[in-house]
VONU-427931 format. One record per residue (C-alpha): residue in three letters; y, x, z. Coordinates in steps of 0.001 Angstrom, whole numbers, plus 500000, padded with zeros to 6 digits. Each point is the difference from the previous one (the first is absolute). Example, Ala and Ser with C-alpha at 12.3 -4.5 7.8 and 13.67 -1.06 7.14 Angstrom:
[ALA [495500 512300 507800]] [SER [503440 501370 499340]] 
//
This chain:
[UNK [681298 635576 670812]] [UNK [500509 496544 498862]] [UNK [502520 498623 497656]] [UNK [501808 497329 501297]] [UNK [501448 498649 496649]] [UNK [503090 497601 500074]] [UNK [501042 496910 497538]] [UNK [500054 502090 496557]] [UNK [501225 497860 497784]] [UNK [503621 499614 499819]] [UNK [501816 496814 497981]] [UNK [502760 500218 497536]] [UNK [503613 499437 500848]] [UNK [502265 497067 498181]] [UNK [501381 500996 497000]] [UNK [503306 498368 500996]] [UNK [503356 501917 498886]] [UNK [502777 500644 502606]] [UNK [503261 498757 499584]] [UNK [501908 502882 500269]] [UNK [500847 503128 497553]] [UNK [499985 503451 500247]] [UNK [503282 501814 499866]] [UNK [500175 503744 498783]] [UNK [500610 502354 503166]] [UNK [503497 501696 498217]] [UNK [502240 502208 502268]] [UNK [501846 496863 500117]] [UNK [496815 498291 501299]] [UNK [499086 502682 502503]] [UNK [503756 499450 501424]] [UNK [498952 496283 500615]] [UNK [496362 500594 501523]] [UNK [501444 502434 502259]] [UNK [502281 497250 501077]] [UNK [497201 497848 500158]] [UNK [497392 502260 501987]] [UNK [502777 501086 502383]] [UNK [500406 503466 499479]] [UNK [499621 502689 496977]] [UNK [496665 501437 502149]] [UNK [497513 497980 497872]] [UNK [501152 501024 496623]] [UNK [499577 503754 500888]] [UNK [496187 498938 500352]] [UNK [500142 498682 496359]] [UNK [500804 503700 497891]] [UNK [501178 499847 496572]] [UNK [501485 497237 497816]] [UNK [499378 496739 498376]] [UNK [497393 497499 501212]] [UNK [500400 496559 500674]] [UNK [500424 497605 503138]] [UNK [500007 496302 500998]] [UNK [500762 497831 503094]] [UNK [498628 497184 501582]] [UNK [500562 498550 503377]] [UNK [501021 503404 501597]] [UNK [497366 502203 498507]] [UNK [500728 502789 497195]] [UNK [497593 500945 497429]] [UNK [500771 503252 498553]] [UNK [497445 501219 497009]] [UNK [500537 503163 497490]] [UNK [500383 502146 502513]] [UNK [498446 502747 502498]] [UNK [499985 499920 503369]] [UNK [500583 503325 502196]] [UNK [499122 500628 503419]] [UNK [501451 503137 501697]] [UNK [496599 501698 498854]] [UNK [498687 498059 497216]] [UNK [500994 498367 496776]] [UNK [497717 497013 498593]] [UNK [499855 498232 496321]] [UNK [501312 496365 501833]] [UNK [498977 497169 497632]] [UNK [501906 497998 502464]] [UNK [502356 500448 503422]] [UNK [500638 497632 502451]] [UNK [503017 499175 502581]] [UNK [499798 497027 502083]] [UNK [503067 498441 501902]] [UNK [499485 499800 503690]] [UNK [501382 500633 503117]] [UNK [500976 503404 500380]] [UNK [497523 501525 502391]] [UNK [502321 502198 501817]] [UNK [503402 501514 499512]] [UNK [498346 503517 498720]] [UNK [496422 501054 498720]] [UNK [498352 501135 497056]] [UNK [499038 496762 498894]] [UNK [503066 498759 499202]] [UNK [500030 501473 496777]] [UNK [496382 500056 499039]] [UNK [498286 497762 497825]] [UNK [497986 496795 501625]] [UNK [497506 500591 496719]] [UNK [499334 502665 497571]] [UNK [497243 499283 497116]] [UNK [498524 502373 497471]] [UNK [496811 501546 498891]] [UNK [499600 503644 501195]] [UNK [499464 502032 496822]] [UNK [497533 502643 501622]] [UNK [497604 497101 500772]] [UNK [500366 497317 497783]] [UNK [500476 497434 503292]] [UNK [502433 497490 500938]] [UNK [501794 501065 502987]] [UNK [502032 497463 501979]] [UNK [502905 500958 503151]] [UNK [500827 496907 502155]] [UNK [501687 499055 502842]] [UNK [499035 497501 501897]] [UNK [502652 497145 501130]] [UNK [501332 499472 502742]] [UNK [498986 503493 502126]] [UNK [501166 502103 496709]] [UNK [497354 502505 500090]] [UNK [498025 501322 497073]] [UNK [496610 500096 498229]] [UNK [498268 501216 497191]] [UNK [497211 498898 497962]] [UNK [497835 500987 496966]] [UNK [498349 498088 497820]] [UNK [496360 500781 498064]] [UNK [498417 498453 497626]] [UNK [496268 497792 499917]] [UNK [498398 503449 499263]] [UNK [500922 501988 502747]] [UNK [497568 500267 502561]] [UNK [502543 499137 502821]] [UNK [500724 496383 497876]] [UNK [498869 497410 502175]] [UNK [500078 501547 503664]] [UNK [501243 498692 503020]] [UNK [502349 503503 501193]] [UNK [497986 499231 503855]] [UNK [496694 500740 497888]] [UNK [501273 502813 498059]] [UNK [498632 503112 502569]] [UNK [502094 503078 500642]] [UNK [497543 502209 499045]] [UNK [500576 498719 495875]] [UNK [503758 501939 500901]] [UNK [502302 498012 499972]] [UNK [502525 501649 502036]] [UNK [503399 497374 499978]] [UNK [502871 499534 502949]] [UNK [498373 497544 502376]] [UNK [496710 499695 497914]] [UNK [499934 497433 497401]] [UNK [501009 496529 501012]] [UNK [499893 497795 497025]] [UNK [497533 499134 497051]] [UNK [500431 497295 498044]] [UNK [499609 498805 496241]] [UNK [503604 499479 498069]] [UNK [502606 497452 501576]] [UNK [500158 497726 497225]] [UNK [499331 496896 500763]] [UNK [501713 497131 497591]] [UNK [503476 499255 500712]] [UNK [501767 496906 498575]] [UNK [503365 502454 499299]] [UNK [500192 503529 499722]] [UNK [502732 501265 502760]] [UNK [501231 503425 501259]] [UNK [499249 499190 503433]] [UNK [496181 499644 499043]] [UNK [500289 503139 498053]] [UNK [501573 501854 502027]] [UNK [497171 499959 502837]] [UNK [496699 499648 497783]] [UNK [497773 502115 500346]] [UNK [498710 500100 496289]] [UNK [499986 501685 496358]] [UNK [502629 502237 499005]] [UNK [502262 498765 497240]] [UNK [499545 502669 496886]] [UNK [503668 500527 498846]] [UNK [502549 497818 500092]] [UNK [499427 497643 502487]] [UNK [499611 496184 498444]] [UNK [501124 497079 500922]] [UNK [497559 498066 500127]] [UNK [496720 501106 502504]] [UNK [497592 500475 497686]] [UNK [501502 502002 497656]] [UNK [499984 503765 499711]] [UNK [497508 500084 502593]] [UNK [496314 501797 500168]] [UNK [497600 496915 500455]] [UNK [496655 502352 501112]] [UNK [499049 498882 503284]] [UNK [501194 502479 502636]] [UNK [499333 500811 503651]] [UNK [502697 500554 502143]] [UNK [499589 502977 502624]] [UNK [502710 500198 502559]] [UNK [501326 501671 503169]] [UNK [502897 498869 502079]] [UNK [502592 501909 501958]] [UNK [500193 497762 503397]] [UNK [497862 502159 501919]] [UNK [500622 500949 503922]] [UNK [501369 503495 498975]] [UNK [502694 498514 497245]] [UNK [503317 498609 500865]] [UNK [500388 496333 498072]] [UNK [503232 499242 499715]] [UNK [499872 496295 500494]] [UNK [498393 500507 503287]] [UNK [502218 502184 502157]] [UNK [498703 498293 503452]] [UNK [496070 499554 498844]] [UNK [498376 502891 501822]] [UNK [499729 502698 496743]] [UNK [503890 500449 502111]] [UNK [499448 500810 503547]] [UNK [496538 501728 499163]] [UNK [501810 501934 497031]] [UNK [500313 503817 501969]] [UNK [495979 499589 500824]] [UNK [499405 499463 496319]] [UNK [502565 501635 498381]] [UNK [500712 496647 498076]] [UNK [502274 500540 497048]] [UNK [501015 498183 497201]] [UNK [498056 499976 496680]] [UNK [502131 500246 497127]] [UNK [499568 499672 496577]] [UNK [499193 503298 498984]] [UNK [497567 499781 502861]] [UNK [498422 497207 498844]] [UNK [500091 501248 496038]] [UNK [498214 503005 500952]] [UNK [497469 497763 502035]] [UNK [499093 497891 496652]] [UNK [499933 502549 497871]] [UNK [497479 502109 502352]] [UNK [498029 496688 500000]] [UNK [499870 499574 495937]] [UNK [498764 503532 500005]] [UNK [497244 499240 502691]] [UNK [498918 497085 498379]] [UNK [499785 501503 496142]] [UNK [497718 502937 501803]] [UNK [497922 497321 501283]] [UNK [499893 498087 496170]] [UNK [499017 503722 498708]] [UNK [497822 500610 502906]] [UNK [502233 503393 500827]] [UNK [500531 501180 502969]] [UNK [503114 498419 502073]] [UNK [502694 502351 499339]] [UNK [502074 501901 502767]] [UNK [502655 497600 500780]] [UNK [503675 500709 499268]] [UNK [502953 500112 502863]] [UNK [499380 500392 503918]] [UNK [497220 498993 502217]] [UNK [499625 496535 500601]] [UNK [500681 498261 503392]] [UNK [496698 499759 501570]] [UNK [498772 496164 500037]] [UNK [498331 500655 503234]] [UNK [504148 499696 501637]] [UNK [499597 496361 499212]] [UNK [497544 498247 502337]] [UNK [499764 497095 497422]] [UNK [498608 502266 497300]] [UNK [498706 503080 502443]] [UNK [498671 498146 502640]] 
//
């Protein structure tokens, strides 16, 4: 099978500092996000005390703390929640995070949770580093028979999303697609940060046969009872990324694919523009 490498090289971010600071996240300070994020719902995702948290132009960056699905609990370097419009009156997402960061400490990998603006639904991705055997391929190359086995098949591979930026912002953090801050998140965007090149392996949950919430009339709606289309939360999605970091360090050992963890995935074949 051939390789069909993509732009490896990846350029360093300004070194620019924000100008904002970090506040301590006190019980005092949880009181006022909550106030801020609209309900107490997001803070139950964050277990534990302490951390820190800064604003900028409607986005909250919360680091120094975990982040806990209904199934799984991750080591978040940092946590995302974006203002928007509130995609309907009642739904999971409302109190989910729109990013979760950290490095999965059974694999060693950066793992990244998403959601995309403005439809709301999530993603996952995974990054590797130059020596993995997977660094450098386009995910339409990569053939199922390596095992790969992901909800809706892999649909994104690219090197870190770090191209130079005049001013470090929130906003630009808060959807990149790049290294995971070690620790306490800095200030400034370079650093704190792993500089290895990485490759960025990534599925997305806007399939036929899942419910995206910014899209109640797009046809994942009427066609929703022939495809059982349901919405993908974040412990969904967690489990998803973490099955993928395991896939991909069996591939780095050259291990067999372990069994994958949670229930059967929806079968690709439901969506005519992956299945045909």
């Amino acid at each position: 099978m051939a390789k069909n490498r993509i732009g490896a090289t990846s350029t360093s971010p300004s070194t620019a500092l924000a100008t904002i600071k970090r506040k301590a996240l006190t019980p005092s300070g949880e009181v006022t996000l909550a106030k801020t994020l609209g309900s107490e719902g997001p803070l139950a995702k964050m277990p534990g005390t302490g951390g820190e948290v800064i604003h900028q132009s409607g986005i909250v960056r919360v680091t120094g703390r975990d982040y806990a699905t209904d199934a799984e609990t991750v080591p978040a370097s940092e946590i995302y929640f974006v203002a928007r419009k509130k995609l309907g009156n009642s739904g999971p997402w409302l109190n989910e995070a729109d990013k979760v960061a950290w490095i999965d400490p059974r694999t060693g990998y950066e793992c990244i949770m998403l959601r995309h603006d403005p439809d709301g639904f999530l993603s996952g991705y995974v990054g590797v580093p130059e020596d993995h055997p997977l660094f450098g391929w386009d995910h339409e190359a990569i053939a199922p028979e390596i095992g790969i086995d992901v909800h809706g098949g892999l649909t994104y591979s690219r090197i870190c999303n770090d191209e130079p930026s005049p001013q470090w912002s929130l906003e630009a953090e808060a959807h990149r697609i790049c290294h995971v801050v070690v620790g306490h998140a800095s200030l400034n965007t370079t650093d704190d940060r792993v500089h290895s090149g990485q490759w960025w392996l990534g599925f997305e949950c806007n399939h036929l046969y899942d419910v995206v919430p910014g899209r109640p009339q797009h046809r994942q709606g009427f066609m929703g009872a022939e495809t059982h289309a349901e919405y993908r939360d974040d412990a969904y999605v967690v489990r998803e990324i973490l099955n993928l970091a395991a896939q991909l360090k069996a591939l780095a050992l050259g291990e067999p694919v372990p069994a994958r963890d949670g229930p059967p995935l929806p079968s690709i074949g439901l969506d005519p523009k992956r299945g045909g």
